[in-house]
C-alpha positions in Angstrom: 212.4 -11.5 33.2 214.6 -14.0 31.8 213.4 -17.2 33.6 214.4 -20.1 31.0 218.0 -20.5 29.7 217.9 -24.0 27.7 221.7 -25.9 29.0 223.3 -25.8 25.8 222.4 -22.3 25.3 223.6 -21.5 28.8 226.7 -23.5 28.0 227.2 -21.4 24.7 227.1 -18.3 26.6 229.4 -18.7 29.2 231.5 -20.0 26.5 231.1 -17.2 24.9 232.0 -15.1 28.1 234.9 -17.1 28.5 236.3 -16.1 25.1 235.2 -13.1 25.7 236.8 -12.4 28.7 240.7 -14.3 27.4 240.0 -11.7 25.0 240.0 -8.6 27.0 243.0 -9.6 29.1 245.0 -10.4 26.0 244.4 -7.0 24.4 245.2 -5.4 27.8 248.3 -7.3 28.3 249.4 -5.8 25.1 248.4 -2.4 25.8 245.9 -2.5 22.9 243.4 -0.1 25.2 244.5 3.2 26.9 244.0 2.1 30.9 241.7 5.2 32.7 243.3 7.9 34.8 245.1 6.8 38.1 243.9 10.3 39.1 240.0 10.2 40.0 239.9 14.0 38.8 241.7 13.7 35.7 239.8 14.5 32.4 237.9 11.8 30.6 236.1 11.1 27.5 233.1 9.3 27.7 231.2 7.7 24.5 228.2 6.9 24.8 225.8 5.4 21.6 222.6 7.3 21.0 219.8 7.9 18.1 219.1 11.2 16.4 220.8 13.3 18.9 219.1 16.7 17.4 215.8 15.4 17.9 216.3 13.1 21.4 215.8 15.7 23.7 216.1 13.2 26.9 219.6 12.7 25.7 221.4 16.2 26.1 219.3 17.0 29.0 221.0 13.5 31.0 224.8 14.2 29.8 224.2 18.6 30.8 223.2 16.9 34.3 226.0 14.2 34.4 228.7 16.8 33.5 227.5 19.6 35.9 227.9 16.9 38.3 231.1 15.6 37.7 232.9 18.3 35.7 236.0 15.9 35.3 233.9 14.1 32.8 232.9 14.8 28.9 230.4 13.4 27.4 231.0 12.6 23.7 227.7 11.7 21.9 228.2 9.0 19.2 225.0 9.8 16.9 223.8 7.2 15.0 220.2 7.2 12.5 217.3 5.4 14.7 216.3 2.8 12.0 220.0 1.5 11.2 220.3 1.6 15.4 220.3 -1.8 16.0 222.5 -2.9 13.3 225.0 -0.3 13.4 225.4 -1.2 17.2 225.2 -4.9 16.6 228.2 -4.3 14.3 230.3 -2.4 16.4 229.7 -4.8 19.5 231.3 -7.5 17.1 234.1 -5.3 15.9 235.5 -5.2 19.5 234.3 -1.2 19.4 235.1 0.3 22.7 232.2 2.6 22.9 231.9 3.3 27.2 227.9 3.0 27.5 225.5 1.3 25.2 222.1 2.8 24.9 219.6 -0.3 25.0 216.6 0.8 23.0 215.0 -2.1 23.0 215.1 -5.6 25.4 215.4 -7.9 21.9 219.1 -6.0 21.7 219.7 -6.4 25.0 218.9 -9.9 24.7 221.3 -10.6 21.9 224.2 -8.5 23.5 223.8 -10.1 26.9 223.6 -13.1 25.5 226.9 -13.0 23.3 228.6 -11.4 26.3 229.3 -7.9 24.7 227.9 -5.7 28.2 229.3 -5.7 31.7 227.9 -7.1 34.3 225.9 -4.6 36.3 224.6 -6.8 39.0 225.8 -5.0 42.1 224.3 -1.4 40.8 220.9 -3.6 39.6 220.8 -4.9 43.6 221.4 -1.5 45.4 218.3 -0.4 47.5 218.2 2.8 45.4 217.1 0.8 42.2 215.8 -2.2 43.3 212.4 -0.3 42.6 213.4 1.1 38.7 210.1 0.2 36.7 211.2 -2.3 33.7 214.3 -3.3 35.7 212.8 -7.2 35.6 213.2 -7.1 31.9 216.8 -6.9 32.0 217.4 -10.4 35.0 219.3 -12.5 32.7 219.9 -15.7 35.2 219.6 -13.4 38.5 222.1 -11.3 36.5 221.7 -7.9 35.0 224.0 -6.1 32.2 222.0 -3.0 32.0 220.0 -0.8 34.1 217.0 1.3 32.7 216.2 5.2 33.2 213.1 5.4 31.1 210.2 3.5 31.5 207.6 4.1 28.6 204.6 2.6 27.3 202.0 3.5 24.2 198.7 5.8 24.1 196.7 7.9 21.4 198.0 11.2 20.5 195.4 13.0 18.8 195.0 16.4 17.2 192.5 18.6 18.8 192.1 20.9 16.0 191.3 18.6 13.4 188.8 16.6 15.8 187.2 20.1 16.5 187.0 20.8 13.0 185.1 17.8 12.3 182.8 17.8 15.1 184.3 14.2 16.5 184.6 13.5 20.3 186.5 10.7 21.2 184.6 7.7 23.1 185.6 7.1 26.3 186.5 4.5 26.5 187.6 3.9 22.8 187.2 0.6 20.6 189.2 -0.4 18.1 186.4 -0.5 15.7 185.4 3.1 16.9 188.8 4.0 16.5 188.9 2.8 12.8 185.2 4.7 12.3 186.9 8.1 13.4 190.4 7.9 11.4 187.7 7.3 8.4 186.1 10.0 9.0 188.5 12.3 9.7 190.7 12.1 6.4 190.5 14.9 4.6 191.7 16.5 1.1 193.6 14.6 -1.6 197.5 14.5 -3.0 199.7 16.6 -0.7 196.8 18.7 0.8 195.6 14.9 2.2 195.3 15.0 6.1 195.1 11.6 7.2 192.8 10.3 10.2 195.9 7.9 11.7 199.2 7.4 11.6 200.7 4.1 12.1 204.5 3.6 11.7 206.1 1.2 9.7 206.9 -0.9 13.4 205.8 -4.9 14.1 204.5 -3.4 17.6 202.5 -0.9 16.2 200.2 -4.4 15.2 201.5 -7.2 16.4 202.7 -5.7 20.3 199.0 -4.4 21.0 197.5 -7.6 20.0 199.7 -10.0 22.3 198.9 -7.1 25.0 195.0 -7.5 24.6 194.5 -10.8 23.9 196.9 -12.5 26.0 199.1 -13.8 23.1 202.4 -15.2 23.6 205.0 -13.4 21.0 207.3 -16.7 21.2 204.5 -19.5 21.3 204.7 -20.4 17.8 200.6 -19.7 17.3 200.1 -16.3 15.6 196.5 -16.2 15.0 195.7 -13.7 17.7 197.2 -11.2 15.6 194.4 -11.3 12.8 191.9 -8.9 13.9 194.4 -6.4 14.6 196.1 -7.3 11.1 192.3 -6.8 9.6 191.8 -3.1 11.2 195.3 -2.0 10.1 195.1 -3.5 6.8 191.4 -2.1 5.9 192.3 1.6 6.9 194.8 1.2 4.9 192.8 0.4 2.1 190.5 2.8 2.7 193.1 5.5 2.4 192.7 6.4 5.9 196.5 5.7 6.9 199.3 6.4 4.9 200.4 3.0 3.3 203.1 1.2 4.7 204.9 0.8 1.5 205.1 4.5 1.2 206.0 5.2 4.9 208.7 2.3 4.5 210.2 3.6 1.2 210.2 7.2 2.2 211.8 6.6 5.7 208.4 8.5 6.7 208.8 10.4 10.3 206.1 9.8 12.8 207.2 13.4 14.0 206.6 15.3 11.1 203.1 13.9 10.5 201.9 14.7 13.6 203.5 18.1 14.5 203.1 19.3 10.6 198.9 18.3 11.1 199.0 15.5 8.2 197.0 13.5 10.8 194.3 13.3 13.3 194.9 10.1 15.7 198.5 8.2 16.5 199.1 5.9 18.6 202.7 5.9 19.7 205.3 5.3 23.3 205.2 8.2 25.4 208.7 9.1 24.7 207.2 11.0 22.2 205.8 13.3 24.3 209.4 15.5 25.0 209.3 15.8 21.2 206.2 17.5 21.0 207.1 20.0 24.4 210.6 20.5 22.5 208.6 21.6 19.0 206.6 23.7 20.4 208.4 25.7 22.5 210.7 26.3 19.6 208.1 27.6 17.6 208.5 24.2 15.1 204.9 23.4 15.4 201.6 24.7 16.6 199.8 21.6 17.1 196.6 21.4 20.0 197.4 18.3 21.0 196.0 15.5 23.4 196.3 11.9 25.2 193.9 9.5 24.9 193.9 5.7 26.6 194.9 3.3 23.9 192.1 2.2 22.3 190.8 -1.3 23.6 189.2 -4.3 22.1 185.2 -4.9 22.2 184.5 -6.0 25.6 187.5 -5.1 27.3 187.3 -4.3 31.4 190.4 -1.3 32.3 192.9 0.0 29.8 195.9 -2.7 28.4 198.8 -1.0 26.6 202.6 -2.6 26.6 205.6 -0.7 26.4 209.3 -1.2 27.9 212.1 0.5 29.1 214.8 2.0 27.8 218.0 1.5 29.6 222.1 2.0 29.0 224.5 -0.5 29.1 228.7 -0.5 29.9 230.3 -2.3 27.0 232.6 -5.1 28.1 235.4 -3.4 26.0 234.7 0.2 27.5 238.3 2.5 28.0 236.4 3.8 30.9 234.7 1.3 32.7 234.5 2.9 36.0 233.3 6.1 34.5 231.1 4.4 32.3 229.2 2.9 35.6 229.1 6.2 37.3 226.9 7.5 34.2 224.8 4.5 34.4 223.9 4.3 38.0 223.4 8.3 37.6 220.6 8.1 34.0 219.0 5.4 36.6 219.0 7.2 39.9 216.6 10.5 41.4 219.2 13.0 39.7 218.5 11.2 36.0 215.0 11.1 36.8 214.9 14.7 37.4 216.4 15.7 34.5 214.4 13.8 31.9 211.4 14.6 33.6 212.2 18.3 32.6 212.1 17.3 28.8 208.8 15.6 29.7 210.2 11.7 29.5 209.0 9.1 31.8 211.8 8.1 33.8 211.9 4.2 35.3 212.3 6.0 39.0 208.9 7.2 40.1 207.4 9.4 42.8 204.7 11.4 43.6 207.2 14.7 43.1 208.2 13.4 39.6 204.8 12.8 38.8 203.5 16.5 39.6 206.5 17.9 37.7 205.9 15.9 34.7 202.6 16.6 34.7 203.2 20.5 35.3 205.5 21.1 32.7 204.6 23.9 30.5 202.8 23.1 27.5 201.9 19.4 28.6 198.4 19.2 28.2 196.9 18.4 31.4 193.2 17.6 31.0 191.4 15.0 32.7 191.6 12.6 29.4 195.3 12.8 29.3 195.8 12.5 32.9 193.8 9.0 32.4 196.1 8.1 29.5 199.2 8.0 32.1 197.1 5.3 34.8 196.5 2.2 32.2 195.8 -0.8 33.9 198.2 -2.9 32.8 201.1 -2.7 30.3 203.0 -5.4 29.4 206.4 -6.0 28.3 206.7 -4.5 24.6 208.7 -8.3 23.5 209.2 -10.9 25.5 213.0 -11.9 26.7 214.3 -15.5 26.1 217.0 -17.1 24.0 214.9 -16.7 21.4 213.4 -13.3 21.1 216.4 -12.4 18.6 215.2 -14.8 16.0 211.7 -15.1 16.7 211.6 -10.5 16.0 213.3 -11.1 12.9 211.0 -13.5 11.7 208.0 -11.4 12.5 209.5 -8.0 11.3 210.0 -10.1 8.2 206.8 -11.5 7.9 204.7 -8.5 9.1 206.6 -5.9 6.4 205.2 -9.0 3.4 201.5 -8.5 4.9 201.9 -4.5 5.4 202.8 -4.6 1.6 200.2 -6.6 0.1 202.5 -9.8 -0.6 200.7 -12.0 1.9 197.4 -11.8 2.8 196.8 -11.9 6.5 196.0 -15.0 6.6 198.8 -16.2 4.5 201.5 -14.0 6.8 200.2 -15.4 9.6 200.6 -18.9 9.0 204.0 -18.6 7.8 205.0 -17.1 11.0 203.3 -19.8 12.4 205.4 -22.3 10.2 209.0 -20.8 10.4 209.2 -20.3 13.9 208.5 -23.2 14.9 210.5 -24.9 12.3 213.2 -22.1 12.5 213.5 -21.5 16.0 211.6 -23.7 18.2 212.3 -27.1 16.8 
């Protein structure tokens, strides 16, 4: 929850708002925007920003449901690549673009977009008695306001390959250590050159490092004071060196796909969100992979009492600019609400409204493994919020994307990355 707004930063955005807002009714003075049907059961359009349609599963399965329930109304997908996401949105907030709904994949975007007045206010759907309850809905309270509502609620665990466990003779310790965890992804690499099956898999991500670290150590992301991430800096980096993991350099320049590695068995252990999971259940049932899959827990630091993950929710958003505004909400409240849930659940994605029903369905969807392991993988104790939200969050990711990539690459030592962090947010962003 956004609790802190510093005044001059509250005073730039309702500026902003202002502006943005003269704006609007300028351009619709001068018919610049085609107004939305008188007729409630005339034909619309609706665009709605998404990533990698062909491999988002979640995605078709809420605009089938959204159209079979209100047939007036056609979904048109605008597909954009995940990684140039945020960017690619960014730009087409700022362009005026009058995309209808706004997938937020992340709370730092929605941070900058609320911020810069770009979304509608959703407020009255956020308030309803039907939401009030959406898991993740705190993360998008913006001064008691809120410009999005979330339908997914997700958090990170260990997927791990049964077969190549098997093979080796390796159960996994429950629970699991980070330093066992590093023991087994050692062990388990395998082969050289393209035959090499690696033991993990750890995406090219900040949060795949920096996320789990604030999560089990208490860290603050937007303190200023980085050194909490150093032991989880040392076991990435010296798997890495080991040859264990493929090498972030590699991963980065190849635009490596955490899909392929695990579906195609190039790895034994991943830690990744449970969005993931539909992409597995989608795979298989196509006959794309033959994985044996599991869940673990996240592994845990020495010492540590219950299971801490993070993870956040994924939500959608009405631009400000939207043709069909009305429309546009209608979609919204619908992702967030039992008939959204239900359909996501199908694909086998957590959706932010929960019930015991929703549960038993997830859980009994065909091909979802449903051993007592991965049942314990879906009841950590605690997850927190993936990034924190502020006024700063925008600058204070960038700075740690930035400096994380320099360590992951050999530039920086660990020690060295983490003092500059240290050094440029709080001369960058906090002073």
């Amino acid at each position: 929850m956004i609790t802190s707004v510093k005044p001059r930063a509250r005073r730039q955005v309702v500026k902003g708002l202002s502006i943005v807002a003269a704006l609007t009714l300028t351009l619709a003075a001068c018919g610049s925007g085609d107004p939305e049907p008188a007729d409630p059961n005339g034909k619309i359009t609706l665009s709605v920003t998404v990533w990698n349609l062909a491999k988002t599963p979640e995605f078709k399965a809420l605009f089938d449901a959204f159209q079979q329930a209100n047939p007036n109304i056609t979904v048109k997908p605008v597909d954009i690549l995940a990684d140039d996401y945020p960017e690619k949105v960014t730009t087409m907030l700022a362009g005026g673009d009058k995309t209808d709904v706004i997938t937020m994949k992340n709370v730092t975007d929605y941070s900058r977009y609320s911020s810069r007045g770009q979304l509608a206010d959703l407020t009255d759907l956020a308030k309803s008695p039907g939401n009030a309850k959406l898991a993740g809905l705190d993360a998008f309270n913006v001064g008691n306001a809120y410009y999005a509502l979330p339908y997914r609620q997700d958090f990170w665990l260990l997927y791990y390959n049964k077969t190549l466990l098997d093979k080796a003779g390796v159960e996994l310790p429950d629970p699991l250590t980070w330093d066992e965890y590093a023991k087994l992804a050692k062990r388990l690499t395998q082969g050289e050159g393209g035959d090499k099956v690696y033991g993990a898999y750890h995406h090219t991500w900040r949060s795949v490092v920096q996320a789990i670290a604030a999560a089990q150590t208490g860290g603050d992301q937007l303190g200023g004071d980085y050194t909490f991430f150093t032991d989880q800096y040392n076991i990435a980096k010296g798997l890495q060196d080991a040859g264990a993991v493929l090498d972030f350099g590699t991963a980065k320049s190849q635009q490596a796909d955490y899909r392929t590695q695990f579906e195609s068995g190039k790895t034994a252990l991943m830690p990744m969100g449970t969005w993931y999971i539909s992409g597995i259940l989608e795979a298989k049932a196509k006959g794309a992979s033959d994985v044996d899959w599991g869940l673990a827990p996240m592994p845990q630091v020495a010492g540590a009492t219950g299971t801490t993950t993070f993870g956040s929710p994924t939500a959608f958003a009405v631009n400000k600019r939207a043709e069909h505004a009305d429309a546009a909400k209608k979609f919204v409240e619908f992702a967030a609400g039992q008939a959204g849930a239900e359909a996501i659940t199908k694909v086998g994605v957590v959706p932010a409204l929960q019930s015991p029903e929703i549960t038993a369905a997830y859980f009994g969807l065909k091909g979802m493994p449903a051993d007592e392991r991965s049942k314990k993988a879906f009841e950590p104790d605690k997850v927190t919020l993936e990034m924190p939200v502020s006024e700063n969050t925008s600058d204070i990711d960038t700075i740690l994307n930035e400096e994380h990539e320099l360590i992951m690459v050999g530039d920086k030592s660990v020690a060295d990355g983490i003092r500059s962090m240290n050094e440029r947010v709080k001369n960058e962003v906090l002073n």
